[in-house]
C-alpha positions as CSV (number, residue, x, y, z in Angstrom):
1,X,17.0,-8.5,18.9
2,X,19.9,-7.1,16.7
3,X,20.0,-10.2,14.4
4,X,16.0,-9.2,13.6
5,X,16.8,-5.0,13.4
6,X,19.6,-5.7,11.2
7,X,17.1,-8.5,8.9
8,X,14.3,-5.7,9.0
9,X,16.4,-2.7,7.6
10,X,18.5,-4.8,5.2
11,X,15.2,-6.1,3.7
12,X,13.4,-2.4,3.6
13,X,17.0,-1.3,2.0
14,X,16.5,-4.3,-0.6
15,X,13.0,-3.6,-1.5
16,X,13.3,0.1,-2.0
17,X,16.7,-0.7,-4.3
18,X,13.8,-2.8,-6.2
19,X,12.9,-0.9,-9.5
20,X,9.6,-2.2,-9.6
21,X,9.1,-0.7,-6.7
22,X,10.2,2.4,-7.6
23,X,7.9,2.0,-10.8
24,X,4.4,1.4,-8.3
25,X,5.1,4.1,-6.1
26,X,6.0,7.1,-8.7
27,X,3.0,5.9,-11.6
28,X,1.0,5.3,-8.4
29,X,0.8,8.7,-7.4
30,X,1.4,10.1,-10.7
31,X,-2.1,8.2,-11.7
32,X,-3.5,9.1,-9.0
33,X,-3.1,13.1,-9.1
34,X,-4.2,13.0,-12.8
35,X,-7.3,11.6,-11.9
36,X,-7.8,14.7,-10.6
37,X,-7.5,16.7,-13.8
38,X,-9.9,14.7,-16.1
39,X,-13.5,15.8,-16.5
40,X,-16.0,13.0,-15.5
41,X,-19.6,14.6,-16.0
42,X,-20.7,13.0,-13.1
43,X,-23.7,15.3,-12.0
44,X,-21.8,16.6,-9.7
45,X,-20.3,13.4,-8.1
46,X,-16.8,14.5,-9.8
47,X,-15.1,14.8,-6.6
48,X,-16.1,11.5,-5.0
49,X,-15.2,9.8,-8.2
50,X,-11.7,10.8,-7.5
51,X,-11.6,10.4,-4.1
52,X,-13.1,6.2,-4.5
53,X,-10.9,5.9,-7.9
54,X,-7.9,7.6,-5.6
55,X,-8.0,5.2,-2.5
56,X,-8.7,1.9,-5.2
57,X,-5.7,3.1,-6.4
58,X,-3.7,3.0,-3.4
59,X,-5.2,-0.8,-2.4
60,X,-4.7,-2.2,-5.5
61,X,-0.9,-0.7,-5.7
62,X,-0.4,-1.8,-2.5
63,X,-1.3,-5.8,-3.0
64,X,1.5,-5.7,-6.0
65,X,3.8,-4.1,-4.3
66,X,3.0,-6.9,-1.3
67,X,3.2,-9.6,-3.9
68,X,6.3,-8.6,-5.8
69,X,8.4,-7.6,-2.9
70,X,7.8,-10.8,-0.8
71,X,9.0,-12.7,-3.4
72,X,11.6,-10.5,-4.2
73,X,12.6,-10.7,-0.2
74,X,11.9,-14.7,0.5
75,X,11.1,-16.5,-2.7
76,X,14.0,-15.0,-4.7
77,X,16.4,-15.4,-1.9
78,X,15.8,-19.1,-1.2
79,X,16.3,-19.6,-5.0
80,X,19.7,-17.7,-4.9
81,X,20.7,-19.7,-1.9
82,X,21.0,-15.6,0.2
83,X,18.3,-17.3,2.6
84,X,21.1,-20.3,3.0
85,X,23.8,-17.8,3.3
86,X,22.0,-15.8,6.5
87,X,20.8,-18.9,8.0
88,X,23.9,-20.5,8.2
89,X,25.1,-17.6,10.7
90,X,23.3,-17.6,14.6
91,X,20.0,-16.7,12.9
92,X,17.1,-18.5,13.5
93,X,14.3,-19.1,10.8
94,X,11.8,-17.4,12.9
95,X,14.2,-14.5,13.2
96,X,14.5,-14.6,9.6
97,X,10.8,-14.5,8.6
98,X,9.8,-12.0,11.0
99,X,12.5,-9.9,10.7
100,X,11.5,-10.5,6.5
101,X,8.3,-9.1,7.4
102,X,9.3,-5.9,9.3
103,X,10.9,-4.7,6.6
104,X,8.3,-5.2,3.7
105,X,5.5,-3.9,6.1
106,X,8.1,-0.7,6.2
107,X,8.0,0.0,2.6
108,X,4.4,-0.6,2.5
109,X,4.0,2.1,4.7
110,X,5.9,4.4,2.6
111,X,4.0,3.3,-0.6
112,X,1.0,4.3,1.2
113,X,1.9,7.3,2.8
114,X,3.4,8.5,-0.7
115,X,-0.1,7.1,-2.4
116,X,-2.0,9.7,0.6
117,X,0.0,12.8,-0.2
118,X,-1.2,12.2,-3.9
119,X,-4.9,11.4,-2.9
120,X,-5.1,14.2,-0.5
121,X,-4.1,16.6,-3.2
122,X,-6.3,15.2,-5.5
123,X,-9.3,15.8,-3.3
124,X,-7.8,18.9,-2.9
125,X,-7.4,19.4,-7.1
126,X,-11.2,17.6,-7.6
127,X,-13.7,19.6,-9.5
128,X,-17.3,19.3,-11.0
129,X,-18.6,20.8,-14.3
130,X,-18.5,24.1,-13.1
131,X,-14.5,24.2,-12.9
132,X,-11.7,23.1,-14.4
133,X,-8.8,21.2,-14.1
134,X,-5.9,22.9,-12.4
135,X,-3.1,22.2,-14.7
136,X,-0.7,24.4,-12.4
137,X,-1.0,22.3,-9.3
138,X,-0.7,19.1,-12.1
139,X,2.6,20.4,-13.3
140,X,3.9,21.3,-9.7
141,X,3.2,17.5,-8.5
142,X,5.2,16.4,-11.9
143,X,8.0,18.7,-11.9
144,X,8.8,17.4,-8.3
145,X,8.2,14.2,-9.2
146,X,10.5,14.4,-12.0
147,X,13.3,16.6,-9.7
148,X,13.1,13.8,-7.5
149,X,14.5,11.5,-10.4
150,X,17.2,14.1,-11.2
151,X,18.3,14.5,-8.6
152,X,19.1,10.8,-7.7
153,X,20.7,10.9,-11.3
154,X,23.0,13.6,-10.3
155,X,23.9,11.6,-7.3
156,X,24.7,8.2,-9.1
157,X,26.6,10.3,-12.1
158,X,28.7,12.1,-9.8
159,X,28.8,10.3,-6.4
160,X,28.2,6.7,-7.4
161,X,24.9,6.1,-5.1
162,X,22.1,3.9,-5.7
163,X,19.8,5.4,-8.5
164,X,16.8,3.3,-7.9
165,X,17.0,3.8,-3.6
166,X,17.6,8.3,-3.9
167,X,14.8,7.6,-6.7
168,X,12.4,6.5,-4.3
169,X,13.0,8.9,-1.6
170,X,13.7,11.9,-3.9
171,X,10.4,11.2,-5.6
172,X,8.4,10.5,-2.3
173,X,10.1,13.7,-0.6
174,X,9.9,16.3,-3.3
175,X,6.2,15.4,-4.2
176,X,5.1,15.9,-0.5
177,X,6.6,19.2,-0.2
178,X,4.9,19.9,-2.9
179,X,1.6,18.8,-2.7
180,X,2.3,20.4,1.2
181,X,2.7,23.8,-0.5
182,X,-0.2,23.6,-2.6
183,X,-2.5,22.5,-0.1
184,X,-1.3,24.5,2.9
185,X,0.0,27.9,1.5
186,X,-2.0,28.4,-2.0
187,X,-5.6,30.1,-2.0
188,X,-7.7,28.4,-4.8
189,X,-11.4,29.1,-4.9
190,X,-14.3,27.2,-6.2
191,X,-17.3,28.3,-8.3
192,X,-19.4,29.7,-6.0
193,X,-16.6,31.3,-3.8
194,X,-15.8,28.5,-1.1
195,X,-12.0,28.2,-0.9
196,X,-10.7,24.5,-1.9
197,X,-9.5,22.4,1.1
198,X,-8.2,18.7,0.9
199,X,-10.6,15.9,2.2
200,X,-8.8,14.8,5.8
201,X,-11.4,12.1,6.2
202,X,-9.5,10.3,3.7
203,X,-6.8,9.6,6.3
204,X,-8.2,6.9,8.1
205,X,-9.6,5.3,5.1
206,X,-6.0,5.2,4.1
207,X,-5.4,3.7,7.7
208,X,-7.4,1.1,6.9
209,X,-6.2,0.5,3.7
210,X,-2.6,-0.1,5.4
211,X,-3.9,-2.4,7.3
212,X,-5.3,-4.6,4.5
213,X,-1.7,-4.2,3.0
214,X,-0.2,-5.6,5.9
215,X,-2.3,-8.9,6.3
216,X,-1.7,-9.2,2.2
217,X,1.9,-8.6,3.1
218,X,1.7,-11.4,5.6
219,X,-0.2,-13.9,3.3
220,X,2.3,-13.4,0.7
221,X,5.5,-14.1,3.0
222,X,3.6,-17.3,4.0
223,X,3.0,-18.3,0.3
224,X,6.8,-17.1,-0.8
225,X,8.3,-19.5,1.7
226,X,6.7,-22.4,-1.0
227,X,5.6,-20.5,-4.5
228,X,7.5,-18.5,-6.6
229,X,6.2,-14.5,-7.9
230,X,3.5,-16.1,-10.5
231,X,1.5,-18.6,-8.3
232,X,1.8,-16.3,-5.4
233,X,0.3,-13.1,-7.3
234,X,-2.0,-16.0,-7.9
235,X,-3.1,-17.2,-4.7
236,X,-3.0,-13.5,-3.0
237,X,-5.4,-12.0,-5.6
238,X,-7.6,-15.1,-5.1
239,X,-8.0,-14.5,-1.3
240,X,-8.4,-11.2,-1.9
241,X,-11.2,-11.4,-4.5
242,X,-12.8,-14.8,-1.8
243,X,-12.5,-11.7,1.3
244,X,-14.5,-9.0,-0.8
245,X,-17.4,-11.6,-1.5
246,X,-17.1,-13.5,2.4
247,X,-19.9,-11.4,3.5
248,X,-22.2,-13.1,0.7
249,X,-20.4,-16.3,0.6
250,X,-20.0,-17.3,4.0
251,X,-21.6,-14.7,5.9
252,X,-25.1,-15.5,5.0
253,X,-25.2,-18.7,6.0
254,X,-23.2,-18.2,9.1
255,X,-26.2,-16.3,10.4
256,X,-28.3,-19.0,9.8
257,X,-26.2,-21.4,12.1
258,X,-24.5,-23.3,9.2
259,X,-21.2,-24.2,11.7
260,X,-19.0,-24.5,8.4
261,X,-19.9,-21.7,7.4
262,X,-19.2,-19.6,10.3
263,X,-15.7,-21.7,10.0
264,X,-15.0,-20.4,6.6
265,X,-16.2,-16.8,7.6
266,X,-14.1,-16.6,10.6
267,X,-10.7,-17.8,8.6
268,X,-11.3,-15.8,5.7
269,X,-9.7,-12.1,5.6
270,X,-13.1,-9.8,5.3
271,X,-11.5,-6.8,3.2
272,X,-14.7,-4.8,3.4
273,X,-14.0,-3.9,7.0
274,X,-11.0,-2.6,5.8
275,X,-11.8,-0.6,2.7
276,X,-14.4,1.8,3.3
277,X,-14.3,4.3,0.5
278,X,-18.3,4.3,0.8
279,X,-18.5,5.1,4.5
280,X,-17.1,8.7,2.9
281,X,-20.1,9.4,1.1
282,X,-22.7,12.5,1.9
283,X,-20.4,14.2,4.3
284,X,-19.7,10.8,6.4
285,X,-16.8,10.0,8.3
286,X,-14.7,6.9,9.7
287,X,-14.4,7.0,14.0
288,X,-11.1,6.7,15.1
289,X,-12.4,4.2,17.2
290,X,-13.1,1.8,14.4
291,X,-9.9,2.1,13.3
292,X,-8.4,1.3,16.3
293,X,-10.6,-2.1,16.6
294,X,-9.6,-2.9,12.6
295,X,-6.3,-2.7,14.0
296,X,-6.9,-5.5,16.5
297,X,-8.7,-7.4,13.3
298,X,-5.6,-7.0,11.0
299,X,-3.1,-8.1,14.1
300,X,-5.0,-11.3,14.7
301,X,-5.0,-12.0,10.8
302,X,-1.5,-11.1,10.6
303,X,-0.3,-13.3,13.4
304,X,-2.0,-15.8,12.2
305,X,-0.8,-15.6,8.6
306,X,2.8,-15.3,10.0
307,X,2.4,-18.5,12.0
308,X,1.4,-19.9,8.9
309,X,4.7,-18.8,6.9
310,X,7.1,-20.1,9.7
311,X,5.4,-23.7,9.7
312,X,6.1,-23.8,6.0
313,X,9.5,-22.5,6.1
314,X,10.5,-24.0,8.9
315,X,11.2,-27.5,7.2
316,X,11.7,-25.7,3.9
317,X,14.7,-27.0,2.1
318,X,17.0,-24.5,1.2
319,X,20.2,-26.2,-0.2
């Protein structure tokens, strides 16, 4: 157990040391809360423009960062010959691979949770054509965003810490007390009177969306332990794009009793049970109930892509 904690944190210290990283989560939520401030003309439809733009935001974030920092964490490492370097100690491969996996599916989860706080504040900030952008809750969000970076510079000027690490968390951290202020302790009011509240039905669409990132997060590992960055971007963004059309492709003639079919439908990753930006339209919600059995979905799907990744790494050659 304490070869595969000290794999998981080591990995999750890696990634978030990872500029790119740095770079999707900050422009991520930076995009995202400025998507509040641009008038759409959308007949009223303004807010759930942001809120759908908001959460595509967040899934599509999410599969680069899955892409880039499984091969930063596998495919990098068995080119440098770290993979050899850990293996050669009482670690098993198995160890190595899950432990691998722990700690990417951590800094997912921050990715995500730093990609909510900036879509919750955005629903919050949404307006139609009879407001206006509020360029005071903008400038709060980017003024933390930007203390956040200062203050990791002060910390590697003076102190000699990781920039890119205190970057992330300063950044994550600073922006969520913020957007926590504005939502929780400012009174901003509408048009027609009503005060403005944040949409919390986005949280288990953002659930959801974790979930997705976890099985791409899983898919990638399994193709890092072979490809390299390129092909692997290439081969995630073609299962995702084969799951958001399954329904059509494989799902129609499933229910007609075509057995490959059915085959193909079962194997392939259905994202549309796992992105349900729609399901928030005209005042709808998500149960918590579904999300619990998505959960059960995404950890049969993730086991499976898992078992996947340690039969090809297993004979991988690493010298």
């Amino acid at each position: 157990m304490r070869p595969f904690v000290t794999i998981a944190v080591n990995a999750f210290l890696e990634l978030v040391r990872q500029p790119i990283y740095l770079l999707l989560l900050s422009s991520s939520g930076a995009f995202i809360v400025f998507l509040a401030a641009v008038p759409y003309f959308g007949l009223g439809e303004d807010p759930k423009l942001v809120k759908d733009m908001s959460l595509a935001v967040t899934l599509l974030s999410g599969l680069l960062g899955a892409v880039l920092c499984a091969s930063s964490s596998v495919a990098q490492e068995i080119r440098t010959g770290t993979a050899l370097t850990v293996l050669a100690k009482p670690v098993g491969r198995s160890v190595f691979i899950l432990g691998k996996y722990a700690g990417l599916a951590a800094t997912l989860t921050l990715l995500t949770a730093s990609n909510l706080v900036a879509t919750l504040l955005a629903s919050w900030m949404a307006f139609d054509a009879y407001g206006s952008a509020d360029i005071q809750a903008l400038a709060l969000y980017y003024g933390a965003g930007i203390a956040g970076y200062a203050t990791a510079g002060f910390l590697n000027f003076f102190l000699r810490r990781p920039f890119v690490a205190d970057a992330v968390l300063g950044f994550a951290l600073a922006t969520a007390l913020a957007a926590g202020y504005l939502v929780f302790f400012t009174q901003k009011q509408l048009p027609f009177g009503e005060a403005a509240t944040a949409d919390w039905r986005i949280l288990p669409a953002a659930v959801l969306i974790l979930f997705a990132l976890f099985v791409l997060a899983a898919l990638a590992l399994a193709c890092s332990t072979r490809l390299d960055t390129i092909p692997t971007l290439a081969v995630c963004t073609g299962l995702f794009a084969l799951g958001l059309v399954s329904d059509y492709l494989f799902g129609r003639p499933a229910s007609t009793g075509q057995w490959w079919a059915q085959i193909l439908y079962d194997l392939t990753p259905n994202w549309q049970q796992l992105y349900l930006a729609e399901a928030l339209e005209d005042k709808g919600t998500i149960p918590w109930a579904y999300v619990g059995r998505a959960a059960g979905y995404s950890a049969s799907l993730v086991v499976a892509a898992l078992s996947v990744a340690l039969i090809l790494f297993e004979d991988r050659e690493l010298g």
